[in-house]
C-alpha positions as CSV (number, residue, x, y, z in Angstrom):
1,X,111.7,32.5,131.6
2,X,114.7,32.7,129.2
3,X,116.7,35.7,129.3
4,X,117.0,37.7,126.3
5,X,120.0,39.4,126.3
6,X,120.4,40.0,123.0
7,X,117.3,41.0,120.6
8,X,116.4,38.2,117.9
9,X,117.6,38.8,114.2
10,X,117.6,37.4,111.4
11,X,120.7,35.0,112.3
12,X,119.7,35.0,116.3
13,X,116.2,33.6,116.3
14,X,114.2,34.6,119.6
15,X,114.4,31.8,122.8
16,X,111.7,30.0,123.2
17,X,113.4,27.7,125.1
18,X,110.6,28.2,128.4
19,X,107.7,28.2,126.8
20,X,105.3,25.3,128.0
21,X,103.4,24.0,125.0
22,X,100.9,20.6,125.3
23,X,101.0,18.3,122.4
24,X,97.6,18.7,121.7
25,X,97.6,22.3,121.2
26,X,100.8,21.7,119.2
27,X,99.0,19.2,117.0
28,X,95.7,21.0,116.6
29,X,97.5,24.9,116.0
30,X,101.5,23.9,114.8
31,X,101.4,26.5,111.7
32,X,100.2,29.0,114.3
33,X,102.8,27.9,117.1
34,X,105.0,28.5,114.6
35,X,104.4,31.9,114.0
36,X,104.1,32.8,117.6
37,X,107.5,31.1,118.7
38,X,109.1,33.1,115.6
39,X,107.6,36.4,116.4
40,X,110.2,38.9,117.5
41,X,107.8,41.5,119.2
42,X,106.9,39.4,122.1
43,X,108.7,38.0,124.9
44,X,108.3,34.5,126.4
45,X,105.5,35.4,128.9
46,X,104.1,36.8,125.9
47,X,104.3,34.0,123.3
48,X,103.1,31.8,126.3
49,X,99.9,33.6,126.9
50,X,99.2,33.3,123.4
51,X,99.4,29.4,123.5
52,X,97.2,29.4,126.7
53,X,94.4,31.1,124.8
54,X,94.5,29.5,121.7
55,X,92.3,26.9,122.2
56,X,89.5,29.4,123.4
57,X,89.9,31.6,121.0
58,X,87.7,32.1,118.0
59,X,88.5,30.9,114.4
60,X,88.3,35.1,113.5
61,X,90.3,35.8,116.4
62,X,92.8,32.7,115.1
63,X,92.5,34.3,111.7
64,X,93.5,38.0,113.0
65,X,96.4,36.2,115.1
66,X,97.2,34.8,112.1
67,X,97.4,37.6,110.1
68,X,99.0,40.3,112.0
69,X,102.2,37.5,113.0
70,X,102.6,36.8,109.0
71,X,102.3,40.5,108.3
72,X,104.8,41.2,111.5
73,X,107.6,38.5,110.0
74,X,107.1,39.8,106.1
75,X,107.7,43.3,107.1
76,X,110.8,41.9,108.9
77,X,111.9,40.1,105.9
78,X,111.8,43.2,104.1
79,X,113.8,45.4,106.6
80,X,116.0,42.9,106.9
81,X,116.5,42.9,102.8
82,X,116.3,46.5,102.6
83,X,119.4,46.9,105.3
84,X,121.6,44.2,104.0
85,X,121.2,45.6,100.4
86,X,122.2,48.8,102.0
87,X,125.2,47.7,104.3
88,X,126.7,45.3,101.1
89,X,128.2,48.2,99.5
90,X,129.1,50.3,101.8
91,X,131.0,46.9,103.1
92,X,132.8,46.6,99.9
93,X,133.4,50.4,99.1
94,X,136.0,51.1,102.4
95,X,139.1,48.8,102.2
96,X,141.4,48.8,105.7
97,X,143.8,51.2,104.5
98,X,141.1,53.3,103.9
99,X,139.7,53.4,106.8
100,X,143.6,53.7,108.5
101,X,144.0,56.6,106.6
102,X,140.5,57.7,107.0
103,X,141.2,57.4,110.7
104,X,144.8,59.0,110.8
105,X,143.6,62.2,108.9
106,X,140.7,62.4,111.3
107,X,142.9,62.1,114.0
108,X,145.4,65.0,112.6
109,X,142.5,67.0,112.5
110,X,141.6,66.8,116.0
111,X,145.1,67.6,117.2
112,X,145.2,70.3,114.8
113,X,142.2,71.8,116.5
114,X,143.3,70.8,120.2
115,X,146.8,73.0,119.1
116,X,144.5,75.6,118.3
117,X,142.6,75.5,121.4
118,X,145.6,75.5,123.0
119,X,146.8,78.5,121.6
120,X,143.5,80.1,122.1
121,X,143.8,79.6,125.7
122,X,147.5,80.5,126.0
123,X,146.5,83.9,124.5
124,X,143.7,84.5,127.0
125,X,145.8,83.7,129.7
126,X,148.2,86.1,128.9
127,X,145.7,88.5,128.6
128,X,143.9,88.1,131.9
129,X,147.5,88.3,133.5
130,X,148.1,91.1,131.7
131,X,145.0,92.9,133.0
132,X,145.4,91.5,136.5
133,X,149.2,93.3,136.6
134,X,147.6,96.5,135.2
135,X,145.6,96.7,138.1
C-alpha cells in the first residue's frame, strides 16, 4: 500500500499507485475505475476491494456505486469552489505591510498586557511581604 501522508485535494490527487487492477476489469468497468481511483474517501485497501468485487456485483449495485462516487466528487467540486471563492479575497484584501503592522500592533499589545501582569504581580508581592513582616 502507498502511504498517504498528505490527504488528496484538488491539486494532490489521491495515490493509487498500489492498487492491482486486471485489464479486463479495466476494459469492461474504466468509467467506474475511474471514479473509484479518484474518490478521496477511501484508502487504497479500500479502492482495491472495490475493484475485486466489481465483476460480481449487480448492475443496481454498479448503478448505486456509481452514483454515490459521482455525487461524492460533485459535492467536492463544490466545496472546493465555495472555499477558493472564499479565500480569493481575503488573499487580495491583506497586503505584507499589513499584515507587519497587523502583527507589530498585536505584538505591542501583548507586551502591554505582559507589563501589566507584571505589575500586577509586583504589587501582590509586596503585599504578601508586607503581611508576612506584620506577623
Amino acid at each position: 500500500m502507498t502511504d498517504q501522508s498528505q490527504p488528496p485535494t484538488a491539486g494532490n490527487p489521491p495515490q493509487t499507485s498500489g492498487l492491482v487492477i486486471p485489464p479486463d476489469i479495466q476494459t469492461q468497468f474504466g468509467a467506474l475505475i475511474e471514479l473509484i481511483k479518484g474518490s478521496e474517501s477511501m484508502n487504497n485497501e479500500e479502492r482495491q476491494y472495490w475493484v475485486n468485487i466489481l465483476p460480481i456485483m449487480t448492475p443496481d449495485q454498479r448503478k448505486n456505486l456509481e452514483e454515490i462516487l459521482v455525487s461524492e466528487k460533485q459535492q467536492l467540486a463544490a466545496i472546493d469552489a465555495k472555499y477558493s471563492k472564499q479565500a480569493e479575497p481575503a488573499a487580495n484584501q491583506t497586503s505584507p505591510e499589513q499584515t507587519g503592522e497587523k502583527i507589530r500592533v498585536k505584538k505591542q499589545e501583548r507586551e502591554e498586557i505582559e507589563r501589566m501582569e507584571q505589575a500586577k504581580e509586583s504589587g501582590k508581592e509586596t503585599d504578601i511581604l508586607s503581611q508576612i513582616q506584620a506577623l
